[in-house]
C-alpha positions in Angstrom: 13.0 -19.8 -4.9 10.1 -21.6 -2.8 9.9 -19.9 0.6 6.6 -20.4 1.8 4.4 -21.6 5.0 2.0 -24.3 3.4 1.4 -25.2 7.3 -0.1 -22.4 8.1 -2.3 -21.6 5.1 -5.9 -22.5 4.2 -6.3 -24.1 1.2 -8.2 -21.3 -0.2 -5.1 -18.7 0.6 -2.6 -21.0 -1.0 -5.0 -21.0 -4.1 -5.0 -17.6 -3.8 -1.1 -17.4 -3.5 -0.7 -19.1 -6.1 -2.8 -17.2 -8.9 -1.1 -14.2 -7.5 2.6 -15.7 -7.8 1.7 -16.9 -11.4 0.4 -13.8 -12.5 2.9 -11.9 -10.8 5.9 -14.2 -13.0 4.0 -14.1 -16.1 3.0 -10.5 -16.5 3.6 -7.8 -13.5 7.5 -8.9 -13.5 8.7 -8.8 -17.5 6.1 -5.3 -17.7 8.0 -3.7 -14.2 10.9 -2.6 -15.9 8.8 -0.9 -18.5 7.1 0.6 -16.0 9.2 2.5 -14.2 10.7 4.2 -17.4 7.6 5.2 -18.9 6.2 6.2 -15.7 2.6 5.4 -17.0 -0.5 4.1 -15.3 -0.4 0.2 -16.4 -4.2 0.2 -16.8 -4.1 -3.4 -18.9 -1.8 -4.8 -15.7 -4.4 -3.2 -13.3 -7.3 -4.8 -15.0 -5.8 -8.1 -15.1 -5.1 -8.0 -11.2 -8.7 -7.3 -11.3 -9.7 -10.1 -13.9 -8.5 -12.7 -11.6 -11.0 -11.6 -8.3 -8.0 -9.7 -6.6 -9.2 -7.0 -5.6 -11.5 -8.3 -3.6 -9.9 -10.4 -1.8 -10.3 -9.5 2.0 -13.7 -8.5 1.2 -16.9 -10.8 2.1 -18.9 -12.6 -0.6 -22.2 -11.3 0.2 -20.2 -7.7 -0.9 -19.3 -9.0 -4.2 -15.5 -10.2 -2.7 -13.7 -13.4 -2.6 -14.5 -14.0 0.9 -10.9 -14.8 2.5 -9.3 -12.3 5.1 -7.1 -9.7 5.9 -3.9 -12.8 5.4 -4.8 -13.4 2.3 -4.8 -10.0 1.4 -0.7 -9.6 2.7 0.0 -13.2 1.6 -1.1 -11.3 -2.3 0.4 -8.7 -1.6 4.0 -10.1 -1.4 3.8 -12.0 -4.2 2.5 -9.1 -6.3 5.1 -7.0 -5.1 8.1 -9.6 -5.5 7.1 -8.8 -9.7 7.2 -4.6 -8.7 6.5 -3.0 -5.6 4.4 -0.1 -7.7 1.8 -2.7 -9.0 2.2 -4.1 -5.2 1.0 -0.2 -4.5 -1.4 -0.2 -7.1 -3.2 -3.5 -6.0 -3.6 -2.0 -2.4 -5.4 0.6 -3.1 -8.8 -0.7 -4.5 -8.6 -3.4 -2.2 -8.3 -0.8 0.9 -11.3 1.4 -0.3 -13.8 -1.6 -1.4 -13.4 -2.5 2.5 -13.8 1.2 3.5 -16.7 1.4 1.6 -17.8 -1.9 2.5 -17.9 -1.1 5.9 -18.0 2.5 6.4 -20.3 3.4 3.1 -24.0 3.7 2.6 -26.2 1.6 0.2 -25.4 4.2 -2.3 -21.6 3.7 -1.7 -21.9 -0.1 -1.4 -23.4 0.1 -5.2 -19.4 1.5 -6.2 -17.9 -1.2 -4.9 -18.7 -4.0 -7.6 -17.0 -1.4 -10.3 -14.0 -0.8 -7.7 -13.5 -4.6 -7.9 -13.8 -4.7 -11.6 -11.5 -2.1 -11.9 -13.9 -0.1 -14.0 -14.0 2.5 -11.4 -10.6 3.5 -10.2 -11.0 4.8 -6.5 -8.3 7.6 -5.0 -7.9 8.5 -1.2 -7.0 12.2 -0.5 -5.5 13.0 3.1 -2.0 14.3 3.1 -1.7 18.3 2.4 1.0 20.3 1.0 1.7 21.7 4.5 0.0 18.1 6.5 1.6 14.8 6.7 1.9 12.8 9.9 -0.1 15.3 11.8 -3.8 14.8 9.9 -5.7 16.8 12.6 -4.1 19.9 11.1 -5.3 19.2 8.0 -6.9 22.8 6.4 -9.2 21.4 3.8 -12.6 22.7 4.9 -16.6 21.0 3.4 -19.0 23.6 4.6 -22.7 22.5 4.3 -24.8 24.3 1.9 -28.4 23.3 2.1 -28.5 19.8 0.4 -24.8 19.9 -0.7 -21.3 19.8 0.8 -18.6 22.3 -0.5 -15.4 21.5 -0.5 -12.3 23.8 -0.7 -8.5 22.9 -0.4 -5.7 21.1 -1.9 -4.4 17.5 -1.1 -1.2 16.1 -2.2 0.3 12.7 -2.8 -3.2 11.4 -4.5 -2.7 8.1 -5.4 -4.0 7.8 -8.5 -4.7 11.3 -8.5 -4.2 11.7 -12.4 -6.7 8.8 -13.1 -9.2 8.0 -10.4 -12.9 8.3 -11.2 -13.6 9.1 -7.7 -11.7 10.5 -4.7 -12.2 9.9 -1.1 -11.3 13.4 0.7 -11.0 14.1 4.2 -11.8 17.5 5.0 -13.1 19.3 8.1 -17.1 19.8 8.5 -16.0 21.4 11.9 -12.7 23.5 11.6 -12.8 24.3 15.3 -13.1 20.7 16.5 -9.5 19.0 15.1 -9.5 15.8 14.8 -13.2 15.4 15.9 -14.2 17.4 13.0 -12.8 15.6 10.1 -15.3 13.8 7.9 -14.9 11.9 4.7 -17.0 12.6 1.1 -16.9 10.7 -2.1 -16.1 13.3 -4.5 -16.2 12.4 -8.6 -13.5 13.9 -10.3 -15.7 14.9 -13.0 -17.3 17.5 -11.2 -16.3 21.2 -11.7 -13.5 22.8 -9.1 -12.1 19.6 -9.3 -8.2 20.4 -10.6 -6.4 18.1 -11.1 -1.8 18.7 -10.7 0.7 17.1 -12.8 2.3 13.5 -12.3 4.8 14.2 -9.3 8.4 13.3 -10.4 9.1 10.6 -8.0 12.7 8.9 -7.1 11.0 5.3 -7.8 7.2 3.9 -7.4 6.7 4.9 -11.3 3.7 4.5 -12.8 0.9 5.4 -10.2 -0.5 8.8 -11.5 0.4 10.5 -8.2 -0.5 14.1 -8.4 -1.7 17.0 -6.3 -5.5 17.7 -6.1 -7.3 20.8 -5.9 -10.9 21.8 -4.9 -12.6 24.8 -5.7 -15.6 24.6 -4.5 -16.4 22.1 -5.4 -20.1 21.0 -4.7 -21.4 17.1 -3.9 -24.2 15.8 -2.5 -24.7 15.7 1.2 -25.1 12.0 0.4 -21.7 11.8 -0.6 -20.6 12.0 3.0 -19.6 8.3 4.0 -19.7 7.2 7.7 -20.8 9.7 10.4 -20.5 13.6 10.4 -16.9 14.9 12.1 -16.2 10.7 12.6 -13.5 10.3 9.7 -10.2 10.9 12.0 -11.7 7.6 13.6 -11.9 5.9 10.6 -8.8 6.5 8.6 -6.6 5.6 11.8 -8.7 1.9 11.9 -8.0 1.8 8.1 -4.1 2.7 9.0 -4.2 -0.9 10.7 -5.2 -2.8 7.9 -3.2 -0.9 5.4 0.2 -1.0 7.4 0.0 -4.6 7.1 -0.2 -4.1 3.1 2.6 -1.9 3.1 4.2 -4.2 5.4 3.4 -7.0 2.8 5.1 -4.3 -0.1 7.8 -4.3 1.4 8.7 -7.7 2.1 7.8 -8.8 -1.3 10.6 -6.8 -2.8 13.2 -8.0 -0.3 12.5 -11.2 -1.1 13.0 -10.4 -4.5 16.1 -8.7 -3.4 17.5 -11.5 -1.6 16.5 -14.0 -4.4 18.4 -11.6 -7.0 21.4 -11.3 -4.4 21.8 -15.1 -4.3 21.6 -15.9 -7.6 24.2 -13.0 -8.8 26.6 -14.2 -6.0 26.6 -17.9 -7.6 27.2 -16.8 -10.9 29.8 -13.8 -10.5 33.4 -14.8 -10.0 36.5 -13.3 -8.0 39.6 -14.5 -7.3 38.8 -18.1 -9.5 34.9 -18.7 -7.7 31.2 -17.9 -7.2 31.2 -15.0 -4.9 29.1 -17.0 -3.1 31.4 -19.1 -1.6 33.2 -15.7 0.3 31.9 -15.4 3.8 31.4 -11.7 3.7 28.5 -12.5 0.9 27.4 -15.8 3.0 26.6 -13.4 6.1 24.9 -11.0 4.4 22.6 -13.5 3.2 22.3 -15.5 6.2 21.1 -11.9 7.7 18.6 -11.2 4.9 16.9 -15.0 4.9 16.6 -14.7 8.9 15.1 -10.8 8.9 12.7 -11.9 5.9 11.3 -14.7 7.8 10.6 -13.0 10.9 9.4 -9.9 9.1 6.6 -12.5 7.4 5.9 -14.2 10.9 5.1 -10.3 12.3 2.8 -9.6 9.1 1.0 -12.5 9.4 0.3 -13.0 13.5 -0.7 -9.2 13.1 -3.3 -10.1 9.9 -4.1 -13.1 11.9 -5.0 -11.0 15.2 -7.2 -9.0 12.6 -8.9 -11.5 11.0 -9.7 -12.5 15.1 -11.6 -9.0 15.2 -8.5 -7.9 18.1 -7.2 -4.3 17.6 -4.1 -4.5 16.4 -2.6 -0.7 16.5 0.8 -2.4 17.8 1.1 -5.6 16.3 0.4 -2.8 12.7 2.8 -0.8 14.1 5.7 -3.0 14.6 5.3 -5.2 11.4 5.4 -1.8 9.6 8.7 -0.5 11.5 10.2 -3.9 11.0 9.6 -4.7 8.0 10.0 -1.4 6.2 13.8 -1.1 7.7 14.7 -4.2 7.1 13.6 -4.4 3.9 15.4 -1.0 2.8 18.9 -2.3 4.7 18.7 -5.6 2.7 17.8 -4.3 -0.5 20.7 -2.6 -0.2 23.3 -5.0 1.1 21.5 -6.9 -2.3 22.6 -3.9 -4.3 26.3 -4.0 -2.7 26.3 -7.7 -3.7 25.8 -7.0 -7.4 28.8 -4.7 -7.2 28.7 -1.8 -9.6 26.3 -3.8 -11.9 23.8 -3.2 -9.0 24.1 0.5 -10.0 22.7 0.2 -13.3 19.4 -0.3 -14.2 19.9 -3.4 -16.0 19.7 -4.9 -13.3 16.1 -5.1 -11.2 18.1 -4.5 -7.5 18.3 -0.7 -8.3 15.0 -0.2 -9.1 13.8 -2.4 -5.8 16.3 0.2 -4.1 14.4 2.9 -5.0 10.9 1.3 -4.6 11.5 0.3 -1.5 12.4 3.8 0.4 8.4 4.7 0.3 7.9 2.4 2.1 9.5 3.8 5.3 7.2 7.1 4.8 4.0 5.6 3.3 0.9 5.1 6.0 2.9 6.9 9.2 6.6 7.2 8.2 8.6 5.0 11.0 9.4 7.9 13.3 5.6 7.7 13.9 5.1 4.2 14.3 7.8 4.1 17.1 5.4 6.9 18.9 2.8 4.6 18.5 4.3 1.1 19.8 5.9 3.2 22.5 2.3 4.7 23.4 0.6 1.6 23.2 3.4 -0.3 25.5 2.7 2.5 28.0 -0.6 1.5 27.9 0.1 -2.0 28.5 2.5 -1.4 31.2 0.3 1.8 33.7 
């Protein structure tokens, strides 16, 4: 099913599009399935997403990226997600951390990034704690200087990755008395000793991306390690939020497309009562609702990426593409399951694994409780 908005692309983003979408048919969709049952890292899959530049798609060329911008980057992400929403996941993060390095790293960072596009070095970000979610000031991970070294103590959970990464990002406090001011950010290689590694969390769906719980214990990196400023790295993970709500954003709408596209084609080939279930209105409105919500989720994605691109701040326009998007994908994923009937209860069928995909995405980068505090804080801001 062609739903697109040729108009409004540059030639170089439907190029792009396009080697995502044929990738995404010929080899992230028939391994998906797979996926999720094994619940293994699909290195090959990764490297392949690499192979074609992908990774680097939002970054500039004189960094060793493709050169295109922040819409590419979502317009990618839907398609990749459309094949499985956990290779959507685990093509977001090495695009998100060549940019942070890009812009937030040293020269001895910006050396990592050519590996991070390459997928030779698989990169990790560590910010949620056992007992810290939403509320990152209170985060209890401490890095205490120690003459020409960092040392880092604490445990964070939900790695990304975790289980494979060659290197982890961690926010911990440098200042414990300063909360949010005192949160900086340190390349840590998981190679080094205290690093301890959890098992593979259990998840209800998103299969496949080595998410574990990681522990430091003492563990000892260079003061060089630090990237950006000293006590700056609350700062600099809420401007990263921005860019990455519009991935997840991107996530999600990729798999209720899929959804819808699966819902539509069931409905014309299952028959009740002598014809298509298609042809009952009840199935008609549903879809109507899922083709109209998908089409103005896309239109919020892509004037919030475009705003972006524009160098505007776009903690609202993030904000509300995320909320948006994220609920209306998980409603419509599930009116598609209802459609499939009790078929869409099996896992036969691709609609119950979007179903359970798709319910991250409501909790990943600010659950949606949060992002209503933030459009609500930002539209006081307009309106004082």
């Amino acid at each position: 099913m062609e739903i697109t908005l040729d108009q409004l692309y540059t030639d170089e983003q439907k190029m792009v599009r396009d080697t995502a979408r044929r990738l995404s048919d010929d080899v992230v969709a028939p391994a998906a399935a797979a996926i999720d049952r094994d619940d293994t890292f699909p290195r090959e899959i990764y490297l392949a997403l690499a192979e074609q530049g992908l990774f680097g798609v939002a970054l500039p060329e004189e960094a060793g990226g493709v050169g295109l911008d922040a819409m590419a980057a979502c317009i990618v992400m839907e398609e990749i997600a459309r094949g499985s929403g956990a290779v959507g996941n685990a093509f977001a993060i090495p695009v998100e951390a060549a940019l942070f390095l890009h812009h937030h790293g040293s020269e001895q960072h910006h050396k990592l990034i050519p590996g991070v596009l390459d997928g030779s070095l698989i990169p990790a970000t560590a910010v949620t704690e056992p007992d810290c979610g939403s509320d990152v000031a209170a985060m209890k991970t401490t890095a205490r200087r120690d003459g020409g070294d960092y040392v880092i103590k604490g445990t964070k959970a939900w790695v990304t990755f975790g289980q494979v990464a060659d290197a982890v990002m961690v926010f911990a406090k440098t200042d414990p008395e300063a909360g949010h001011k005192g949160i900086s950010c340190i390349l840590v290689e998981t190679d080094r000793p205290g690093v301890i590694r959890g098992k593979s969390e259990e998840l209800l769906g998103m299969h496949g991306l080595a998410e574990c719980m990681i522990s430091f214990d003492e563990v000892r990196v260079p003061v060089g390690n630090l990237i950006g400023p000293e006590n700056g790295a609350f700062r600099m993970a809420m401007e990263n939020f921005n860019f990455s709500r519009l991935m997840m954003s991107s996530m999600a709408l990729g798999m209720a497309q899929a959804g819808m596209e699966d819902a539509i084609s069931y409905a014309h080939d299952r028959k009740q009562f002598g014809k298509p279930i298609y042809d009952f209105q009840a199935i008609q409105f549903m879809v109507a609702d899922m083709a109209k919500d998908i089409a103005a989720a896309r239109l919020l994605i892509h004037h919030a990426a475009k705003l972006y691109d524009a160098g505007h701040p776009i903690a609202l326009e993030a904000a509300q593409a995320k909320l948006f998007t994220t609920d209306m994908a998980q409603g419509h994923i599930s009116n598609a399951l209802q459609i499939h009937g009790g078929n869409g209860y099996s896992r036969e069928y691709r609609v119950e694994r979007l179903y359970r995909d798709v319910r991250l995405s409501q909790i990943y980068e600010g659950t949606n409780q949060i992002q209503r505090m933030i459009i609500a804080r930002q539209m006081q801001k307009l309106h004082a």
